[in-house]
Backbone as ProteinMPNN parsed JSONL, in Angstrom:
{"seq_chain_A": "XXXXXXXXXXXXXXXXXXXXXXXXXXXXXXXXXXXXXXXXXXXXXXXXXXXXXXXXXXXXXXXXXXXXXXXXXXXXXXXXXXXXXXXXXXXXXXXXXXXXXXXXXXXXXXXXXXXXXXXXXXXXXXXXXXXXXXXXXXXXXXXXXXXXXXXXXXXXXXXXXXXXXXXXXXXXXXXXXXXXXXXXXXXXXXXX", "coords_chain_A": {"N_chain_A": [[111.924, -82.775, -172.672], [113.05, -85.801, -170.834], [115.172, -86.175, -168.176], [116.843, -88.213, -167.131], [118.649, -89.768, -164.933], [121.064, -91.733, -164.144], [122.082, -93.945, -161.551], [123.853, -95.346, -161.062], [122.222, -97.833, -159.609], [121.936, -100.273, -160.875], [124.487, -101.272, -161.273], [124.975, -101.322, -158.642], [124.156, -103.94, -157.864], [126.452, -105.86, -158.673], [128.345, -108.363, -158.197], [130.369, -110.536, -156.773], [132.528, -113.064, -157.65], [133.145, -115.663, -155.178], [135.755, -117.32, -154.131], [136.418, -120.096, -154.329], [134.16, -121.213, -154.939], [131.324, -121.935, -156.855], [128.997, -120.78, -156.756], [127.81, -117.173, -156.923], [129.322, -114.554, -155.113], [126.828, -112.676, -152.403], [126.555, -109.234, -152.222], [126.787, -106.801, -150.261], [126.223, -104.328, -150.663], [123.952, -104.518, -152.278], [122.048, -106.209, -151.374], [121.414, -104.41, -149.464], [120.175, -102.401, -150.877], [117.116, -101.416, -152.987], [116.365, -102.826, -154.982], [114.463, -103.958, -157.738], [115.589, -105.818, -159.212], [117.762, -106.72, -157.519], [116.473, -107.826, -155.302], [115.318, -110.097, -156.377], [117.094, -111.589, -157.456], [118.48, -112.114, -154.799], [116.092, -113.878, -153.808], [116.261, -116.234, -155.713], [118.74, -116.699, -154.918], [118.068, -117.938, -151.944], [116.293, -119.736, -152.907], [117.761, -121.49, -154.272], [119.433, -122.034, -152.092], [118.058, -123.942, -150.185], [117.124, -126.08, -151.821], [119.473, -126.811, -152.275], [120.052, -127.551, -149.81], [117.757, -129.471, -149.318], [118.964, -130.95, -150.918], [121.076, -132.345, -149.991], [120.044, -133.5, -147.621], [117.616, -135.453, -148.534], [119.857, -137.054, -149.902], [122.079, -138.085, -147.8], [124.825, -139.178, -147.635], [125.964, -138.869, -149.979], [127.325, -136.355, -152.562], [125.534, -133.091, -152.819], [122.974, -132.591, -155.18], [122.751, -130.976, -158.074], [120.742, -130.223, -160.131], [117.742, -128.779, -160.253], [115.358, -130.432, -160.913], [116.052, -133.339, -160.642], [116.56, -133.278, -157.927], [113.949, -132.403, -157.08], [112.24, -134.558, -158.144], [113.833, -136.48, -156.463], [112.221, -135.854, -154.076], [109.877, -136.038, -153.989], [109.747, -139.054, -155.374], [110.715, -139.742, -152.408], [108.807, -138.683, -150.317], [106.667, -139.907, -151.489], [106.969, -142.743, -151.199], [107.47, -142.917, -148.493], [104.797, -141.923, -147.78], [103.513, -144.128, -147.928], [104.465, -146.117, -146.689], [103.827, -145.12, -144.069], [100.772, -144.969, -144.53], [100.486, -147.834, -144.679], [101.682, -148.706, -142.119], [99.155, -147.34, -140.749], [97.535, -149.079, -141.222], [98.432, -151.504, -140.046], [98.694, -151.186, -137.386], [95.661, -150.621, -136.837], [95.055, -153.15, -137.618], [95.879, -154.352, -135.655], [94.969, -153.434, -133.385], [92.36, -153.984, -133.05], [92.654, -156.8, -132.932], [94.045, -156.89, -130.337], [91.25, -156.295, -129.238], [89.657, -158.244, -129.736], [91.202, -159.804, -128.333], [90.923, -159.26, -125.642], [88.422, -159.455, -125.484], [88.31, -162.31, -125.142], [89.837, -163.179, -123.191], [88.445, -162.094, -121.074], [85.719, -163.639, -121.396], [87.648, -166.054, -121.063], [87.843, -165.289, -118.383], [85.526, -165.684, -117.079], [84.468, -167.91, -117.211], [86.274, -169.115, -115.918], [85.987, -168.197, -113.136], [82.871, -169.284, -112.769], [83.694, -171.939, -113.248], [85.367, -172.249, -111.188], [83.435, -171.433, -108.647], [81.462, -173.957, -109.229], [83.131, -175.835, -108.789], [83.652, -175.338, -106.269], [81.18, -175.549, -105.191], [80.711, -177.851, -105.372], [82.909, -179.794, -103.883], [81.917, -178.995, -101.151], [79.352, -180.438, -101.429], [80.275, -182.664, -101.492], [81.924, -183.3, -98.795], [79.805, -182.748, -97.363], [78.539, -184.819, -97.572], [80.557, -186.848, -96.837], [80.492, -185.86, -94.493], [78.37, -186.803, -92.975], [77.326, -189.558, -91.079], [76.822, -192.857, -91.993], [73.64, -194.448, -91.878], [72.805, -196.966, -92.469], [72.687, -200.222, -91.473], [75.207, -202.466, -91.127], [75.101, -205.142, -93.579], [73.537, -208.167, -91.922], [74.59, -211.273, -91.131], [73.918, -214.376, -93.159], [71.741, -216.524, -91.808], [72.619, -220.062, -91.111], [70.539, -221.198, -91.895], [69.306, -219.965, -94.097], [70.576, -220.443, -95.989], [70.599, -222.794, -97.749], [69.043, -223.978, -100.893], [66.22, -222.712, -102.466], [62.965, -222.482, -100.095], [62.442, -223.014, -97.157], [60.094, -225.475, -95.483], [58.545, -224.606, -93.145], [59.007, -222.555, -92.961], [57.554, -219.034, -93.803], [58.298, -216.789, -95.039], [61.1, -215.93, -97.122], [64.236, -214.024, -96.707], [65.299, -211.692, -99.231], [68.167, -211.652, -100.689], [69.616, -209.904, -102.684], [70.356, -207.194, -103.636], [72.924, -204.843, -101.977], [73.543, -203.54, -98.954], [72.409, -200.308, -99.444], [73.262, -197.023, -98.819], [70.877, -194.492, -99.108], [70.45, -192.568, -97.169], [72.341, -190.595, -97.318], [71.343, -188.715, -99.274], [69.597, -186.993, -98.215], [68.263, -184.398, -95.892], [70.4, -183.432, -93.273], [68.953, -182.698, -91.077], [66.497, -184.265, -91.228], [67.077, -186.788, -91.22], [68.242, -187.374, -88.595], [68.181, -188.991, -85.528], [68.525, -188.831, -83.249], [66.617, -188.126, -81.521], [64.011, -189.477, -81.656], [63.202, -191.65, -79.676], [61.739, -189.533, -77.959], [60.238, -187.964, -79.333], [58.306, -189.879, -80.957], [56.78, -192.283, -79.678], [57.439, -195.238, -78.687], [55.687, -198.502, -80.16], [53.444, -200.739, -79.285]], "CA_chain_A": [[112.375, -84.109, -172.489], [113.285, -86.015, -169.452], [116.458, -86.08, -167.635], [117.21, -89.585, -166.293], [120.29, -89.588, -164.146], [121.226, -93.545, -163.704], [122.881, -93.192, -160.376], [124.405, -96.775, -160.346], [121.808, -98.702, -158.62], [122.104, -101.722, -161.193], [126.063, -101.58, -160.843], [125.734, -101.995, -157.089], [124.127, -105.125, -157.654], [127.186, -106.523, -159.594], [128.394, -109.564, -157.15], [131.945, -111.068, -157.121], [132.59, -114.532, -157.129], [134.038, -116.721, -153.824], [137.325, -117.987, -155.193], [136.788, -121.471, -154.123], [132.165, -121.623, -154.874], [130.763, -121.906, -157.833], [128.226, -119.393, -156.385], [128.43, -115.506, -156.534], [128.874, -114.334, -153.422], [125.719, -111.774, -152.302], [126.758, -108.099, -152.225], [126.516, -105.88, -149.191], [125.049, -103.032, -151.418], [122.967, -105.652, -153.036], [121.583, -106.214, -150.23], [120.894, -102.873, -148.749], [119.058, -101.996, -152.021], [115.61, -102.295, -152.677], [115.977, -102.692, -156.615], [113.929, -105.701, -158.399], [116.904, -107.261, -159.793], [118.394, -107.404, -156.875], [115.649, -108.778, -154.534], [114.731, -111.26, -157.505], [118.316, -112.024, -157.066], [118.183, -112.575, -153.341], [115.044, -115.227, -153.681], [116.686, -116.957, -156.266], [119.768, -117.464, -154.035], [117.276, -118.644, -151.261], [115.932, -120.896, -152.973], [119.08, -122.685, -154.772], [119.96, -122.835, -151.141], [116.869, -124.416, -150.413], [117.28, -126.904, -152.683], [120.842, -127.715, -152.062], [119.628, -128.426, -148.283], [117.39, -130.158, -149.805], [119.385, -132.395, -152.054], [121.352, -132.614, -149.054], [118.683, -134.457, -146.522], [117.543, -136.769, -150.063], [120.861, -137.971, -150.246], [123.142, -137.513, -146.804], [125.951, -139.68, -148.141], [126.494, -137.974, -151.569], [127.41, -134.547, -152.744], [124.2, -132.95, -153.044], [122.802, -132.898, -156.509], [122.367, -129.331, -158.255], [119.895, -130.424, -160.763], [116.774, -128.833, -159.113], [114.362, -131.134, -161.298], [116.363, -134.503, -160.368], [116.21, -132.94, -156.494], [112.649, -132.327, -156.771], [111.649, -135.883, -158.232], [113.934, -137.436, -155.69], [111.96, -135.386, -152.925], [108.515, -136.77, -154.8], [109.737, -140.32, -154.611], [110.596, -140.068, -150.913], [107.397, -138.371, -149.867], [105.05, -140.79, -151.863], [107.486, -143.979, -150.346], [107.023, -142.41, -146.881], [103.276, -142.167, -147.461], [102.799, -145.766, -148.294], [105.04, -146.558, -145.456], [102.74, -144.545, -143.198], [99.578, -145.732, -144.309], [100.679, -149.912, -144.08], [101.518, -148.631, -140.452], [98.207, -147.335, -139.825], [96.696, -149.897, -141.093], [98.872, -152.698, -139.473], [98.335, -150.864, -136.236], [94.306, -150.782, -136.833], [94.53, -154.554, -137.48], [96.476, -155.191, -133.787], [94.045, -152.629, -132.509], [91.326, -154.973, -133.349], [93.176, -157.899, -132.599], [93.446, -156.512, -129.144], [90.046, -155.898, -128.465], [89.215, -159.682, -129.864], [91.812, -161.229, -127.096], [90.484, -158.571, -124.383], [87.061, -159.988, -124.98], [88.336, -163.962, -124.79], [90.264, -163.007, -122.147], [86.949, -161.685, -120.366], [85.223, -164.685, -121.79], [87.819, -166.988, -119.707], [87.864, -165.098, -116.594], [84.553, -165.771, -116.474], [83.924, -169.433, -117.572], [87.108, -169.396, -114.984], [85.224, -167.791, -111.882], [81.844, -169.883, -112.659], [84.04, -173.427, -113.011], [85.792, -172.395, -109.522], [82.365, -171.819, -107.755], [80.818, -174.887, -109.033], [84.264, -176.361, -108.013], [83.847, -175.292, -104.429], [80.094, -176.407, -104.644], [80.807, -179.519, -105.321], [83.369, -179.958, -102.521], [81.056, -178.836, -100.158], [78.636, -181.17, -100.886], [81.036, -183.908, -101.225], [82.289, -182.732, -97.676], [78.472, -183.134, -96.413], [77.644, -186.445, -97.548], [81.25, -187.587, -96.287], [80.602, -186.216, -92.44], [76.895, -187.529, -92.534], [77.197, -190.882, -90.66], [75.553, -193.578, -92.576], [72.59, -194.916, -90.844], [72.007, -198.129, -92.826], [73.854, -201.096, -90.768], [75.864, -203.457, -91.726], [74.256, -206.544, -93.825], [73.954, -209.1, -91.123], [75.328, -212.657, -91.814], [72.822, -215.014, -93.34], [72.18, -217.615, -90.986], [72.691, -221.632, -91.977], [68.92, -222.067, -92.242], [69.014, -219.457, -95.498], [71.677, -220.56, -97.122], [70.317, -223.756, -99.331], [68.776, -223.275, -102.047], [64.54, -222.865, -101.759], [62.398, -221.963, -98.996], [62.111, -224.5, -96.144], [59.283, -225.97, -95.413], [57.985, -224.254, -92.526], [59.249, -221.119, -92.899], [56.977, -218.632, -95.355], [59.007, -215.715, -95.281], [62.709, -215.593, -96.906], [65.126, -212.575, -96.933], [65.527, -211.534, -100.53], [69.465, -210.935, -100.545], [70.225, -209.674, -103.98], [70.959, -205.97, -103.46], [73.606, -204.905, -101.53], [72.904, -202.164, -98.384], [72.957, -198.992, -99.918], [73.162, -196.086, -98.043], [70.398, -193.699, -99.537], [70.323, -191.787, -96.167], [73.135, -189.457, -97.65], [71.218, -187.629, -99.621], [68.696, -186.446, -97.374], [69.106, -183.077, -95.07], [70.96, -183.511, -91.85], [67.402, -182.876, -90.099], [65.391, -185.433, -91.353], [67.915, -187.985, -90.693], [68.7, -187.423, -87.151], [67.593, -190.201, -84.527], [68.686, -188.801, -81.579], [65.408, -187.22, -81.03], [62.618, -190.311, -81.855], [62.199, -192.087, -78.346], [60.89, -188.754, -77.876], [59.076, -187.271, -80.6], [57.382, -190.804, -81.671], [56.351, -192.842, -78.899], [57.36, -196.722, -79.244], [53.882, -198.847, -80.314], [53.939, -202.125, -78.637]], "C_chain_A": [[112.731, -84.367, -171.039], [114.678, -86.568, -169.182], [116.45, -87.153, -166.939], [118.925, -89.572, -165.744], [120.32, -91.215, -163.522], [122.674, -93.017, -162.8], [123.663, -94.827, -160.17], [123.678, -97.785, -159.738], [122.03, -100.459, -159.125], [123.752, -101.854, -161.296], [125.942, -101.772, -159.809], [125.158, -103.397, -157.374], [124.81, -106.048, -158.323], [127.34, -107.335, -158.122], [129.642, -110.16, -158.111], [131.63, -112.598, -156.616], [133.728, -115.312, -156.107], [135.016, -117.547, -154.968], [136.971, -119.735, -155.097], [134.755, -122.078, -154.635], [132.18, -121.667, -156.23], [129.615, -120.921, -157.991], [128.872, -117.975, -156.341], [127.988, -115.224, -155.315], [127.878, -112.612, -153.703], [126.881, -110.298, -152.018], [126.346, -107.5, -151.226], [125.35, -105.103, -149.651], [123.636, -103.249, -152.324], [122.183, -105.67, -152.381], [120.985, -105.404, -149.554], [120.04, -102.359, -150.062], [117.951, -102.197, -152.129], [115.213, -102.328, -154.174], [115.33, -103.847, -156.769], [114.741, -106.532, -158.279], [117.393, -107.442, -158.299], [117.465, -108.015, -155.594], [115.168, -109.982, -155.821], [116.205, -112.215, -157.186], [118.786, -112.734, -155.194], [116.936, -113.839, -152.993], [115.704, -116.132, -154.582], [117.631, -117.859, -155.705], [119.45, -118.151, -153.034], [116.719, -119.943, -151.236], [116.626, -121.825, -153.145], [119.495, -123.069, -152.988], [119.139, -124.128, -150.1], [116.723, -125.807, -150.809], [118.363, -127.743, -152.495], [120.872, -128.34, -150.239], [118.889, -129.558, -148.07], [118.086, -131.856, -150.396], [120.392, -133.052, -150.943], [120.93, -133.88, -148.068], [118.608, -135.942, -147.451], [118.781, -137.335, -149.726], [122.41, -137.727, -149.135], [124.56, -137.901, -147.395], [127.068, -139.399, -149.569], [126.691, -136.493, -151.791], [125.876, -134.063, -153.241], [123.926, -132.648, -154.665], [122.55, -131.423, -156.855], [121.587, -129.11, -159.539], [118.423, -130.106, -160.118], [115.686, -130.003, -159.583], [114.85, -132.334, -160.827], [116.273, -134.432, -158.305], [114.882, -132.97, -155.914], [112.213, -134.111, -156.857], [112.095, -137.069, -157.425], [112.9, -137.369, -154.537], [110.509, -136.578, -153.193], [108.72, -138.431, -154.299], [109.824, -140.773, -153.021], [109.202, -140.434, -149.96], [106.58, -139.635, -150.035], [105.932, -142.114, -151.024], [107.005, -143.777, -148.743], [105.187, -142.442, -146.718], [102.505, -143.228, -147.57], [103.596, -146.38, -147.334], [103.922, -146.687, -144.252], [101.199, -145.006, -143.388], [99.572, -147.501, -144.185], [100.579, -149.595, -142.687], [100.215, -148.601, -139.985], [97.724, -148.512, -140.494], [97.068, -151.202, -140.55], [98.192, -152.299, -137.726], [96.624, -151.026, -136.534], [94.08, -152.173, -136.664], [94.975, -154.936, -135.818], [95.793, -154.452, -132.859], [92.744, -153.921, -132.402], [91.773, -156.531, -132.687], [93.395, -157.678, -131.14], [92.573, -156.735, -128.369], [89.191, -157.74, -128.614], [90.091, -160.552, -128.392], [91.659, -160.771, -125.489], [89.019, -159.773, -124.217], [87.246, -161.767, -124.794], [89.033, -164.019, -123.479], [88.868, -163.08, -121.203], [86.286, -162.773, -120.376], [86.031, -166.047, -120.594], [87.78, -167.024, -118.747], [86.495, -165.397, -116.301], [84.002, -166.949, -116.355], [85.15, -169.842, -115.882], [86.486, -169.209, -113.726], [84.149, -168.987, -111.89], [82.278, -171.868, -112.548], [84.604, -173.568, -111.092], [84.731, -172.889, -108.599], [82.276, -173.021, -107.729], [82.321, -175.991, -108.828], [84.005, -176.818, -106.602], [82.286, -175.954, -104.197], [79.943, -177.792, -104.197], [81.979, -180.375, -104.198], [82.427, -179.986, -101.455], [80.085, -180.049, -100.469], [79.401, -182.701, -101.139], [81.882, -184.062, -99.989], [80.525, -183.341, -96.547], [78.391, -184.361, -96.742], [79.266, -187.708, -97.168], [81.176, -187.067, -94.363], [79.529, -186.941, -91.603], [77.373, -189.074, -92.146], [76.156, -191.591, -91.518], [75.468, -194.323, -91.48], [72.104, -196.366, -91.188], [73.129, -198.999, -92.153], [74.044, -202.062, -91.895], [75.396, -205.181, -92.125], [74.425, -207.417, -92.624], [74.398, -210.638, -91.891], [74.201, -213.328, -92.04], [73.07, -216.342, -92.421], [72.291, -219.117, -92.04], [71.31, -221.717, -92.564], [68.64, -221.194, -93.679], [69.835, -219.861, -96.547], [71.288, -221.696, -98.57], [69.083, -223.489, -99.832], [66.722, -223.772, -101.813], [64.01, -222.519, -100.429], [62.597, -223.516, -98.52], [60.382, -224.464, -95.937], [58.554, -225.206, -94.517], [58.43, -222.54, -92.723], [58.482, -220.42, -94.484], [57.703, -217.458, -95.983], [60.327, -215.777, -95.757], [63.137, -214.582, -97.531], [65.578, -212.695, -98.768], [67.336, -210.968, -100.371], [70.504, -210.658, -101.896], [70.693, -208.329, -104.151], [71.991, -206.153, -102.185], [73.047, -203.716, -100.487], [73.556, -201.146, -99.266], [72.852, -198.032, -99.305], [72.082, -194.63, -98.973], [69.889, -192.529, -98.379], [71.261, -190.416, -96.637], [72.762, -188.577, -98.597], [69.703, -186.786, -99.341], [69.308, -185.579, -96.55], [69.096, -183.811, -93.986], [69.591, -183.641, -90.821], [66.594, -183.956, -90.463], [65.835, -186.987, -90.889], [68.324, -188.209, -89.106], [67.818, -188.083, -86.361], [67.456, -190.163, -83.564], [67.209, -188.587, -80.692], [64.294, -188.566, -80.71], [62.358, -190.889, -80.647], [61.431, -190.806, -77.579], [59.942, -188.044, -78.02], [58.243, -188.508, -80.991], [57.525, -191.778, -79.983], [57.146, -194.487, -79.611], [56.204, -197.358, -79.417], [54.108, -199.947, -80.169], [53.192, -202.808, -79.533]], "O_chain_A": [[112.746, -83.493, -170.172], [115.225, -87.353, -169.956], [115.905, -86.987, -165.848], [120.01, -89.371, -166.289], [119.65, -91.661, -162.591], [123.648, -92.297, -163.018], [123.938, -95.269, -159.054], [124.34, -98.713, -159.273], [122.194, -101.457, -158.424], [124.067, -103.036, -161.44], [126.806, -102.567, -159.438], [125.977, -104.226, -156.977], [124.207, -107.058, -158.686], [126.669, -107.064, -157.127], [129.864, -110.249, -159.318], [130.93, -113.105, -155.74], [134.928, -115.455, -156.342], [134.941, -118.081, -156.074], [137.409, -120.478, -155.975], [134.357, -123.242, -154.581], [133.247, -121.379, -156.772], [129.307, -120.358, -159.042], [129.982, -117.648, -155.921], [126.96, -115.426, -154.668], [128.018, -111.766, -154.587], [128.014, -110.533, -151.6], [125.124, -107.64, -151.174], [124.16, -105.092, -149.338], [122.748, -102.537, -152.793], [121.231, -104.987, -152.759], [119.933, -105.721, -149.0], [118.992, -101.804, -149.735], [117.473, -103.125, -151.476], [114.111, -101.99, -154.607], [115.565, -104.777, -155.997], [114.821, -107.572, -157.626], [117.352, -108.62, -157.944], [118.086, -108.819, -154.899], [114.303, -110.739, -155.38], [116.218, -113.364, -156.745], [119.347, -113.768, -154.832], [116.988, -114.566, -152.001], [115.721, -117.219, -154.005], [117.658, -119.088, -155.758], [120.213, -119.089, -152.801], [116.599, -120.825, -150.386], [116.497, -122.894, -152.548], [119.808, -124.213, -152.658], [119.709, -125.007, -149.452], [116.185, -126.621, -150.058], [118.37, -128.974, -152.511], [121.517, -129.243, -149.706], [119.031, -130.406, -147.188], [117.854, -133.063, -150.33], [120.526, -134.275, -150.989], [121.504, -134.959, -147.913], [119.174, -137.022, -147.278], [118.627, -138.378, -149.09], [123.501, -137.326, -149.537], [125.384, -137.014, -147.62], [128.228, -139.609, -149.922], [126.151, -135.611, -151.122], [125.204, -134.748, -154.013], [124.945, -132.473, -155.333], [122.156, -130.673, -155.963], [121.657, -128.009, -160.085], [117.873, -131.016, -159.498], [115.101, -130.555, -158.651], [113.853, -132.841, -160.312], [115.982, -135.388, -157.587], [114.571, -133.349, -154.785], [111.936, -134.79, -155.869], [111.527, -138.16, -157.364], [112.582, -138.412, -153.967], [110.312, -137.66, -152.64], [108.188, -138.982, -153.335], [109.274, -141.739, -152.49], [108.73, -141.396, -149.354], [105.991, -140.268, -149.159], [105.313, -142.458, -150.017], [106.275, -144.504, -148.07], [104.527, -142.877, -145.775], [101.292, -143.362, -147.406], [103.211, -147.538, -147.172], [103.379, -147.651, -143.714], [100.522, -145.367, -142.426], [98.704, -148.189, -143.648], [99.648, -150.027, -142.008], [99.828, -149.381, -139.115], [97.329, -149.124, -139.501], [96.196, -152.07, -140.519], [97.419, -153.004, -137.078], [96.442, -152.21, -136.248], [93.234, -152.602, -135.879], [94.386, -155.688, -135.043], [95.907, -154.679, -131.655], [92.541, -154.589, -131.388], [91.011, -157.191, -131.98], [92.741, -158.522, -130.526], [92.66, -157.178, -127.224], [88.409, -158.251, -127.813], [89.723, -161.513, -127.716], [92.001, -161.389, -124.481], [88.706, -160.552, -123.317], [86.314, -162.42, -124.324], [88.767, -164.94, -122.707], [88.413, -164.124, -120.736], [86.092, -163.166, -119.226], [85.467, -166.714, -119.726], [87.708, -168.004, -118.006], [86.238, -165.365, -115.098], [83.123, -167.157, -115.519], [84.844, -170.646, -115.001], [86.427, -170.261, -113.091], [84.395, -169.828, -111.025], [81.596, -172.766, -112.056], [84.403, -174.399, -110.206], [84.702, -173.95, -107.976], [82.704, -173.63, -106.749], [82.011, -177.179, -108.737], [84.057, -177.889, -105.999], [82.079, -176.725, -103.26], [79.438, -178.48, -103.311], [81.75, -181.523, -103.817], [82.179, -181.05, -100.888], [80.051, -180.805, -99.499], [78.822, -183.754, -100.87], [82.657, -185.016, -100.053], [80.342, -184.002, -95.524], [78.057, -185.074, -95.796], [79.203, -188.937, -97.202], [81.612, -187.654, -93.372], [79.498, -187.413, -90.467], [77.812, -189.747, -93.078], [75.016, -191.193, -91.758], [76.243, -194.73, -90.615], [71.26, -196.957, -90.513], [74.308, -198.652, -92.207], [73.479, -202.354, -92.949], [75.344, -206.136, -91.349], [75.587, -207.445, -92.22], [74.452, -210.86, -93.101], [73.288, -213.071, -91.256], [74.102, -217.0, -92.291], [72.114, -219.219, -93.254], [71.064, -222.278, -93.632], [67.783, -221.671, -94.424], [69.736, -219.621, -97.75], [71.519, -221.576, -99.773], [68.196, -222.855, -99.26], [66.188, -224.73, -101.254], [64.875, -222.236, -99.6], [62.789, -224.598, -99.074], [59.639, -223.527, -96.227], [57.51, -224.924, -95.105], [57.737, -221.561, -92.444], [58.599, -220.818, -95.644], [57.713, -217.202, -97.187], [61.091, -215.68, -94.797], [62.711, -214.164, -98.607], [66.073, -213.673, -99.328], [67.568, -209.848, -99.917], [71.664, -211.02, -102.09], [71.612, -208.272, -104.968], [72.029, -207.17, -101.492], [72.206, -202.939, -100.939], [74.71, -201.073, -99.69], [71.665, -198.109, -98.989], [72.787, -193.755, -99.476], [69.034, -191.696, -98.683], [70.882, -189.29, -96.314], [73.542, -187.68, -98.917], [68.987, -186.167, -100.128], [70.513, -185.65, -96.307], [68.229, -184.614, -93.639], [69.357, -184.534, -90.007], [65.976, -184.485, -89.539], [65.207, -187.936, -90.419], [68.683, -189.294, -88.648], [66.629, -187.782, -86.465], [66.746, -190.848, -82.828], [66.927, -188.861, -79.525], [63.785, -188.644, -79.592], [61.183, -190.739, -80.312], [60.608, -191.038, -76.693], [59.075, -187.59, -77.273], [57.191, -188.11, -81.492], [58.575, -191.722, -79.342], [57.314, -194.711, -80.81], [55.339, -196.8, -78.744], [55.008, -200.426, -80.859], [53.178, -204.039, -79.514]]}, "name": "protein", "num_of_chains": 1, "seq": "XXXXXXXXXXXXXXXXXXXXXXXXXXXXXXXXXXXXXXXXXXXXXXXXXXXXXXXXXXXXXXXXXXXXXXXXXXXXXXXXXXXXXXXXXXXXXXXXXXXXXXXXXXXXXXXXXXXXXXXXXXXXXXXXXXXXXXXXXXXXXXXXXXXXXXXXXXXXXXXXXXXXXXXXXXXXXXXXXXXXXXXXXXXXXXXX"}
């Protein structure tokens, strides 16, 4: 037969209780052991603490709860609240991402209708600048004399001045060169 000599190892892992816990306090020799029970005993206490850090966090303002199933299903509700938190975010952020890139490109869109109104801004100065330094060349209606004034041709005369337009100056929108006078008793001969 066989001689078993029980040397105490499951008496060291007896454990006294903290006067004031509801927990047994862990054992030195408990501890230093390397029996089942008492490492089974050592994860167990891990975890309850675990849990009570847990129930802790869940609920800062309250004594922590020591129901691990009512600890767990608070953790559950958090999580899944937090993950429907987190996905509205991304997807609020995706929409102002987008919304972004729509007021980048109108942006872009005005700076550019903005640049192309300036130019034709400044074009149009400029040539409202040229056709105010161009001297007009058409003179000033002369006065109709007495002999046109009543009404019908005269008798001897076959020719009369048609005076129903007004002078108009259509010299201003011709180039600066074609208009210039200074030059003609030179370039064109007078023809007697």
């Amino acid at each position: 037969m066989f001689s078993v000599e029980i040397d105490g190892s499951i008496g060291d892992c007896d454990v006294q209780k903290e006067p004031n816990s509801k927990k047994r306090s862990r054992s030195e020799l408990c501890s230093a052991s390397s029996s089942k029970a008492c490492r089974e005993k050592l994860r167990r206490d891990k975890l309850n603490d675990k849990f009570m850090e847990l129930g802790s966090i869940l609920d800062p303002g309250r004594t922590p709860k020591t129901d691990k199933a009512a600890i767990l299903l608070d953790a559950i509700r958090i999580v899944t609240q937090l993950q429907g938190e987190a996905k509205k975010l991304k997807d609020s952020n995706s929409s102002l991402q987008e919304k972004i890139k729509e007021l980048k490109a109108e942006k872009n869109e005005l700076r550019d209708e903005k640049q192309r109104l300036k130019a034709e801004k400044e074009k149009l100065e400029q040539q409202l600048k040229a056709m105010n330094s161009q001297p007009s060349f058409m003179p000033a209606p002369p006065a109709i004399p007495a002999a046109f004034t009543t009404q019908g041709q005269a008798p001897g005369n076959k020719l009369m001045p048609f005076i129903g337009y007004p002078g108009v100056a259509m010299w201003q929108f011709m180039p600066p060169a074609a208009v210039d006078t200074s030059q003609d008793h030179v370039l064109r001969p007078p023809v007697a």
